[in-house]
N, C-alpha and C positions, 0 to 999 in steps of 0.2 A: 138076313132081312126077314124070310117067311119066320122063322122061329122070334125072333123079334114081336113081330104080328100077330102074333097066334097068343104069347103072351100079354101082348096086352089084351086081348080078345078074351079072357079068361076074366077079365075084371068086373066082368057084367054081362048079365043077356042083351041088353039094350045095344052097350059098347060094340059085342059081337056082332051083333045085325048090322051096324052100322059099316065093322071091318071088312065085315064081307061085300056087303055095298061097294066099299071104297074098291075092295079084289078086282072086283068084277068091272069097274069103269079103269081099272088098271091100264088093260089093253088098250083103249081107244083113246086112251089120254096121250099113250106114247107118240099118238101119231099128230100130236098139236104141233103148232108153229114154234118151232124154236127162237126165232127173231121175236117172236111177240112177248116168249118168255123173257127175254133179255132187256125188251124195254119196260115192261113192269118192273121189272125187280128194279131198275134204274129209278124208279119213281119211287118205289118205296125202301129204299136201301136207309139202314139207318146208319148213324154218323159216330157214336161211342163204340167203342170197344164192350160187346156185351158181356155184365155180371150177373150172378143169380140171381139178386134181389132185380134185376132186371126182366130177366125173364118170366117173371110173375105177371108180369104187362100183356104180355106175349100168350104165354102156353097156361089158358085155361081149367087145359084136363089133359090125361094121357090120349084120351082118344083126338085133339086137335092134334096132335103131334104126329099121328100114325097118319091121317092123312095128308100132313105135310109131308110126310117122306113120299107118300104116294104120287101126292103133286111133285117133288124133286125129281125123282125116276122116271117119271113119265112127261119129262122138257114142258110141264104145262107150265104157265106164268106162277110165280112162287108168288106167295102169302108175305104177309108182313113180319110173320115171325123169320119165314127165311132170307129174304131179303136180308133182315139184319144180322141171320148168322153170314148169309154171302160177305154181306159187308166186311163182316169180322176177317171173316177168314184171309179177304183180301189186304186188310190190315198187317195183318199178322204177318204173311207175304211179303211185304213192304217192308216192313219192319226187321226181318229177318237178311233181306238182305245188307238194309242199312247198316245192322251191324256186324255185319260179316266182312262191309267196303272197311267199317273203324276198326277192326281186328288187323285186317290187311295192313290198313295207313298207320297206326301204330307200331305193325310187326316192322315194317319195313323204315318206319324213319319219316322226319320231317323233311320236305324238297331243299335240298342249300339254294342257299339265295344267291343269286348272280354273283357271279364274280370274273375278274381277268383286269388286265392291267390298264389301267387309265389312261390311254394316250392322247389324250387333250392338253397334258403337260409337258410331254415331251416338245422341246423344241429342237427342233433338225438344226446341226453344228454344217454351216457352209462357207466358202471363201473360193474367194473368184482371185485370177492373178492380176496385177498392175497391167492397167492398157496404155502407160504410155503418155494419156493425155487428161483430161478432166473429162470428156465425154467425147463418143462415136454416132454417128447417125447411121442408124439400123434401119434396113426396108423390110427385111425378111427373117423369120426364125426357122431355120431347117433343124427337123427334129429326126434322129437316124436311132438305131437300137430297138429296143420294144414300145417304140414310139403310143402302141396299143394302149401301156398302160394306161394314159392321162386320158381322162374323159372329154368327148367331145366339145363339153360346154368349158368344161376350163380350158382347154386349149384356144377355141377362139375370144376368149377375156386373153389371155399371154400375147396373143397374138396383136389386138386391139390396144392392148395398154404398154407395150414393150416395142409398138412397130412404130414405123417413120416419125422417128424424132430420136434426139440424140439421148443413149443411155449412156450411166455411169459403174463403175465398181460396185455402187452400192446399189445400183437398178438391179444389175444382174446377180448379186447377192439374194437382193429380194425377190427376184424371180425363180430362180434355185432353189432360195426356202421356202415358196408358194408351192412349186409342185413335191420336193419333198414331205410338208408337210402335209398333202393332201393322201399322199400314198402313207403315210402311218396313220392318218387318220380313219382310212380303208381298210386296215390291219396290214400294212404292207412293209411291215416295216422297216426288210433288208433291201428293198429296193430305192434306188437311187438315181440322184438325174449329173451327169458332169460336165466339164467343158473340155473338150478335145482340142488338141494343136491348131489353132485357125488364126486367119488375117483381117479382123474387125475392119479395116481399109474397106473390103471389097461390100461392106453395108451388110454382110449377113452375121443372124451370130446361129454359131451350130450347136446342139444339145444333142447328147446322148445317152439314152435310158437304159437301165442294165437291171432287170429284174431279180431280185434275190429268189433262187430256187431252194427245194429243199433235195440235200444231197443224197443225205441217208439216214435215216432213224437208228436211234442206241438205246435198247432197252437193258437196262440193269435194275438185280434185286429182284426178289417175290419168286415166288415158287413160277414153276414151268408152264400152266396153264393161265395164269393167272390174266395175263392179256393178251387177245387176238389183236395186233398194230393196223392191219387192216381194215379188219370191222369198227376199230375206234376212231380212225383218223379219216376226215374227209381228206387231207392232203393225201398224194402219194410222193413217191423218190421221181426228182425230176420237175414236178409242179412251181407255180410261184407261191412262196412262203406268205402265208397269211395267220396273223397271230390268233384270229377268230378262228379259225379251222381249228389250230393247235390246240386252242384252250376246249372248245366243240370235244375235244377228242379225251381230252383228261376228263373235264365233266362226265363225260362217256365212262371211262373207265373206274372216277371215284363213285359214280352211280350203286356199285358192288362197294359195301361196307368192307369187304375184306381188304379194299385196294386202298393205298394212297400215294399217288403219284404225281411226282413234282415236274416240272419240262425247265429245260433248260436251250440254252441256243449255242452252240461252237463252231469254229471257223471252218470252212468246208475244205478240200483240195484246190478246189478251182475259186475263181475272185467271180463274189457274188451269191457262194454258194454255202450253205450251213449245215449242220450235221443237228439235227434233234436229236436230243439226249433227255433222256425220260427215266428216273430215278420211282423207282416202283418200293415200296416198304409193305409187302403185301404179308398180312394174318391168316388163322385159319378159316378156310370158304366155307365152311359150315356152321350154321346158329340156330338159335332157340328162341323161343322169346313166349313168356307164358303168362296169362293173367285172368285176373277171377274180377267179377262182376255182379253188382243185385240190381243191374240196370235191365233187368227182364219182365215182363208182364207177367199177371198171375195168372193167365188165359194160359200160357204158355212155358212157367214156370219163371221166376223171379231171381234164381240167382245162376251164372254160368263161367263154367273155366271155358279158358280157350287157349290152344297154340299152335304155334306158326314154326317151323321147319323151312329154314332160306340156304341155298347151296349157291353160289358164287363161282360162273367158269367153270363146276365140272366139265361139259366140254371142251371147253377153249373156245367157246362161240364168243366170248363176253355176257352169256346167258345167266338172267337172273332167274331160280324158280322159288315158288314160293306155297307151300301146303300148310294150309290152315285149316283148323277144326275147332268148331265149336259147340260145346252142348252144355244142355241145363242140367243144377249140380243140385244138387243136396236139397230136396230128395235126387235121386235118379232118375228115378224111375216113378211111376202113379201117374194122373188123371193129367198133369198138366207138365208138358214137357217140350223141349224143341230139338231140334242140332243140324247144323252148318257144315257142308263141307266146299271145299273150293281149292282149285290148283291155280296156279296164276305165274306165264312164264313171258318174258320179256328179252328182246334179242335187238342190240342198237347197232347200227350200221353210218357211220359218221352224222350227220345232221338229221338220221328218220330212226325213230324206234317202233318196234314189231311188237304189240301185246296181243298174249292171248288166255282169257280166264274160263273158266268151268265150272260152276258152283249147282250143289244142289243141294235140298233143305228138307225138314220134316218138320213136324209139328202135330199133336197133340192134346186137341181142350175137352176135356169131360165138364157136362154140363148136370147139373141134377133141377129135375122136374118139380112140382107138385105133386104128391102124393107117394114121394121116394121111387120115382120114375127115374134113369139114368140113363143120358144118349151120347155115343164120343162123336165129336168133330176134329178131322183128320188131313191134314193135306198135304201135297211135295209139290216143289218148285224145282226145275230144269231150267238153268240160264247158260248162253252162249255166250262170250264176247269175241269180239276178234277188230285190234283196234290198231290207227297206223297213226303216230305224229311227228310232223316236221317242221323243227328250228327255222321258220323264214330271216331273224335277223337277231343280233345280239349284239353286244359292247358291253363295257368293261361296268354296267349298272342294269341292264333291263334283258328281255329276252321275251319273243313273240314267236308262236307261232301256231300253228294249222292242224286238224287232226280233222280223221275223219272211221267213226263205229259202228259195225253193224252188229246186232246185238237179238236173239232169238228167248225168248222167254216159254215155257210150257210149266201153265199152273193147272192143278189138280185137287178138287176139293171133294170131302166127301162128307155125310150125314148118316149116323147109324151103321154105315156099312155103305150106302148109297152114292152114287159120285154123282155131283151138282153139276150138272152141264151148262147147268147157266153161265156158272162161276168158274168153268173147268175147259181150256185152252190155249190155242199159240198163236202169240203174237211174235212180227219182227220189227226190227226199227232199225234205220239208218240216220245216224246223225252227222254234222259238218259243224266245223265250230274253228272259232279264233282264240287263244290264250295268250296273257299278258303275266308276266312276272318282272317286278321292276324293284329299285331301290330310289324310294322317295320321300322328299324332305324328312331324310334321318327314319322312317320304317319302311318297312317292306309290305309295298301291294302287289296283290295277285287277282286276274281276272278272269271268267269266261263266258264267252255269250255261243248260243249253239241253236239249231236249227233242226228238231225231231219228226221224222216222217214216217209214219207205220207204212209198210211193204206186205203185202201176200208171199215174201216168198219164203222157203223151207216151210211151205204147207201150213203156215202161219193162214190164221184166217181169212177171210176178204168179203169185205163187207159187200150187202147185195145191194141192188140199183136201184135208187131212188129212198135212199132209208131215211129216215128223218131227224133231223138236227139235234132229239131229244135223246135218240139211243147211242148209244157208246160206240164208236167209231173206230176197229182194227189201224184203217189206212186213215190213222188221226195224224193231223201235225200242232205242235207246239213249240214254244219258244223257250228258251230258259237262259238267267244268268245269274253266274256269283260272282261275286267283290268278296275282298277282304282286303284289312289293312293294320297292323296293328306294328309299336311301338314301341321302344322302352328307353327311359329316361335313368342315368346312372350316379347317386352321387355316393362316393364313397364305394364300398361296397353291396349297398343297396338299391336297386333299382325299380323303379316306378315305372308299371309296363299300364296298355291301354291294346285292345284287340277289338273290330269290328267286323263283321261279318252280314252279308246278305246274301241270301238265295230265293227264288224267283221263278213263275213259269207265268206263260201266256199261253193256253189253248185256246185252237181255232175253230175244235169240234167239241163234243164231248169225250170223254175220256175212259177206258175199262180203271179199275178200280186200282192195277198196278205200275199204271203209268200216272196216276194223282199227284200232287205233293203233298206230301205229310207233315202237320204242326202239331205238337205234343208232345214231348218225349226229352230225354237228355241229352240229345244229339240236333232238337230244333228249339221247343221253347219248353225250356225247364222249370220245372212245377206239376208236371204230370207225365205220369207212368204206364197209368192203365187206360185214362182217355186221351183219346187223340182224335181229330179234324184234319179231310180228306179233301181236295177240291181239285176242279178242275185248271184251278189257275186259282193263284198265291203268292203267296214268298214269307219270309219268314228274318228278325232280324235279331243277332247275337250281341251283346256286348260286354266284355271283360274288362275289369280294373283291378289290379295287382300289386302289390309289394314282396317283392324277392329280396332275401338276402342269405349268405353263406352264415350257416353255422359252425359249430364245432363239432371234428371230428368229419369234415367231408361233408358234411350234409347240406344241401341246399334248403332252405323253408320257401314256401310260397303262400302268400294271403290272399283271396281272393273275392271279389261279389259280380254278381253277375244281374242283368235285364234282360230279360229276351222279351220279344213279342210279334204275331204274325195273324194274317187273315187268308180264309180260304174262299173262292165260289165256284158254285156249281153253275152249267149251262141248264141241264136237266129241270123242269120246274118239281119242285115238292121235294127236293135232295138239299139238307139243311148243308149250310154255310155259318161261317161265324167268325169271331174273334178269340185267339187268347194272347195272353199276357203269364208271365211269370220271373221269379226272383232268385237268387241261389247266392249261397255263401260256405267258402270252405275253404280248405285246406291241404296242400299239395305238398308231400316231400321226397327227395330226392337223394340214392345214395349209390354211388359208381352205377351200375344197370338194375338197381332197385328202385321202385316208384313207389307212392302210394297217395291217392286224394279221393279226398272225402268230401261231399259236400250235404249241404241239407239245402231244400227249397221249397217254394212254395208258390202254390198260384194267385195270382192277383187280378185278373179279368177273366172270363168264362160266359158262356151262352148260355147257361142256368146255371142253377144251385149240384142238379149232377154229376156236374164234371170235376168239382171238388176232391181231392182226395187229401184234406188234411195237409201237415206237413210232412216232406218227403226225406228219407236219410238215403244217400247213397254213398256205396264204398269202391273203388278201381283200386286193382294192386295189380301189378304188374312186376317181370323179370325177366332179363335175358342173360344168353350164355352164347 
């Protein structure tokens, strides 16, 4: 930094005097307000992704810039030039992980959509014996067995609609098949209700419940590790047989690409009782999966390989791990550059799954000056997850359920050499959320709404007492929700798909720059690359319409156009907010674990003429092994 200084102090006697000047209030600036610096820059943060012709707005002369560094280092309130590198940098942040989660969700697969068997058409096979006469007068139902199983509310209906008055054959049939069918309807499916030896004379009729247990599990096929039975099945040996468990537990297990595993049901020793038999056809646990991209900024370098290394049950936990890396390609190396790294391992225990990820990032923007002045901007992100979710309900179409993330962020920016304190901290956040995955009218929606609360703890910041509603807020809360919904229509061998998407937040406070949502980009509204729009509450909406059909020789073709569009605001006053809009059209193909789409797009609404970037070509090729 001094050698920095000293160079530019060479450019002029006047410059010099002034550098020194700046040396010398060095000291007493360090001891400024930090909070104060934090809520300026919030006021003056700017909202694009900064380009050179940009910063001719900005930096003056070399000598404005040295004492912006001075200001940086010494936590005074930044200038408007740095505010909008701050901005940038937090951008870029954002940005980075974003595509580190779509490296992920690609390496590993799209989620299968509900599945298990439809028990709404089974109809329960029942028959009662001849009583003798055309009908018996019943006072009372004595119920003996695991009498538990039948719910309270249906038992007094049986009771209500089957007591004092005379039933027949066909009563008691229908009675039989009320509560049989209520216990498949529950996943219950081996259990069952009978009529035992009795004498209808004496006014009672007796029922007897016999709950279907499970006897014993049979695992066959797939290598030795390949499934822990335990960790995958909520049922154990001994339990009452429920078809939700079983299927709970194959889901579990075909979670790992390498498995696939069929269940089946066989008759047990004992009456009542089944033997699960689970037919495993399991591959090899280890994969690849590689793919190159020009979905990058020029801040940060424009085109990037990436790949992902998945191992399947090396322990025998049922553990999924997953090591992704990402970095910017061709160049390598020079002014603007990035790269991703992240582990991410997952461990399911019948109805709850255990995550936990680790990512951390670099980044890279060399900026040049007026007057062939060069300054780099530099930064690293530290993220934590550690996340827990639980299946509360499922059938043979939909599936619900509950998670709850805490999640530690440490961002770190720097200027010339100098780290931005403004811009440079740890934040944590605990969220709580509900998810929906269904199958509805013919496509498949998926939902979730969540609840974010910034926490002090793991040394994470914490905001001081009485701060004001304009500065950005550690212990912030926000809301956030996505929808999707998409479709596809088949005739022949060609299919007419439709896909929707929303995403969304509501903050309650103001927000740091990496807890924003982000509109612009090929993963929100396509049309832009290098500008993108931050707020503190937004949402942003997707839309895809398609034509697929099978080629020759294997290949699938895919056709595509797309709309997106989305709005951001800010609480902060003087922190720009806006709209965009954008278009996209391209071309997708497919051949056994080969990929490749291409699209071009373009923007169509914008908050000025700025944020234009022409029209855009991008390329995604992808491969696995």
């Amino acid at each position: 930094m001094k050698s920095f200084l000293q160079g530019k102090a060479r450019q002029g006697k006047a410059r010099q005097g002034k550098a020194r000047q700046g040396k010398a209030r060095q000291g007493k600036a360090r001891q400024g307000n930090n909070s104060f610096c934090l809520a300026f820059s919030r006021r003056l943060l700017f909202t694009a992704p900064l380009r050179p012709a940009r910063l001719t707005v900005f930096f003056f002369s070399p000598l404005l810039l040295s004492s912006l560094l001075l200001t940086a280092g010494a936590q005074a309130a930044p200038s408007a030039p740095l505010a909008a590198i701050e901005r940038q940098n937090q951008l870029i942040q954002n940005q980075q992980l974003e595509r580190l989660r779509e490296d992920q969700q690609h390496a590993l697969g799209e989620r299968p959509a509900p599945g298990g068997t439809d028990l709404n058409n089974i109809k329960p096979q029942v028959a009662a014996p001849d009583i003798g006469v055309q009908c018996r007068n019943i006072r009372r139902i004595e119920i003996s067995g695991d009498e538990k199983m039948i719910p309270d509310k249906l038992l007094a209906k049986v009771r209500h609609d089957y007591t004092d008055r005379c039933i027949s054959v066909s009563d008691i049939e229908s009675l039989l098949g009320l509560l049989t069918k209520d216990f498949i309807d529950r996943g219950f499916i081996t259990t069952r209700v009978y009529l035992p030896v009795q004498d209808l004379r004496t006014g009672t009729l007796k029922l007897t419940v016999v709950a279907g247990k499970i006897e014993r599990y049979k695992l066959d096929g797939g290598r030795k590790h390949a499934v822990w039975l335990r960790a995958a099945m909520p049922g154990r040996e001994g339990d009452v047989l429920n078809l939700r468990d079983l299927e709970q537990g194959i889901d579990q297990m075909n979670s790992l690409s390498s498995n696939n595993a069929r269940l089946d049901l066989l008759p047990g020793d004992l009456p009542g009782q089944s033997i699960v038999a689970i037919q495993n056809d399991s591959s090899l646990p280890v994969h690849l999966f590689t793919s190159f991209d020009n979905l990058g900024s020029d801040a940060t370098g424009r085109n990037a390989l990436s790949a992902t290394v998945t191992t399947d049950s090396l322990l025998g936990l049922n553990e999924l791990i997953a090591i992704t890396r990402r970095q910017s390609a061709f160049p390598f190396s020079g002014e603007h550059r990035s790269d991703s790294t992240a582990v991410l391992m997952q461990f399911p225990w019948g109805y709850n799954t255990l995550s936990v990820n680790y990512s951390q990032s670099h980044y890279i923007n060399g900026l040049s000056l007026p007057g062939g002045v060069k300054v780099k901007t530099n930064g690293k992100s530290d993220n934590w997850f550690l996340g827990a979710n639980h299946v509360l309900f499922r059938n043979q179409s939909s599936r619900v359920g509950l998670s709850a993330h805490l999640n530690t962020q440490l961002n770190q920016n720097w200027l010339g050499g100098e780290l931005l304190t403004s811009s440079s901290r740890r934040l944590t956040y605990l969220d709580a959320g509900a998810d929906m995955f269904s199958i509805f009218a013919g496509g498949i929606f998926n939902g979730n709404i969540a609840v974010v609360q910034g926490v002090p703890w793991f040394n994470g910041t914490r905001d001081p007492g009485n701060l004001p509603d304009e500065y950005p807020h550690a212990q912030s809360r926000k809301f956030t929700l996505d929808m999707g919904y998409n479709r596809t229509f088949y005739t022949g061998n060609t299919g007419l798909g439709f896909s929707t998407s929303f995403s969304g937040q509501l903050a309650a406070d103001t927000l740091y720059g990496t807890q924003q949502i982000l509109i612009g980009g090929p993963s929100s509204v396509r049309g832009f690359q290098n500008m993108s729009l931050s707020g503190d509450s937004g949402y942003y909406v997707r839309n895809d319409f398609s034509v697929s059909r099978d080629l020759p020789g294997g290949i699938n073709g895919r056709l595509y156009a797309a709309f997106d569009w989305g709005d951001v605001t800010n609480r902060a006053a003087g922190v720009p907010s806006g709209s965009l809009s954008g278009t996209a059209a391209g071309l997708g193909l497919s051949w056994k674990t080969v990929s490749i789409n291409a699209f071009v797009s373009h923007a169509v609404t914008v908050p000025s003429h700025e944020y234009r970037e022409g029209t855009l070509f991008s390329l995604l090729m992808s491969a696995s092994l």
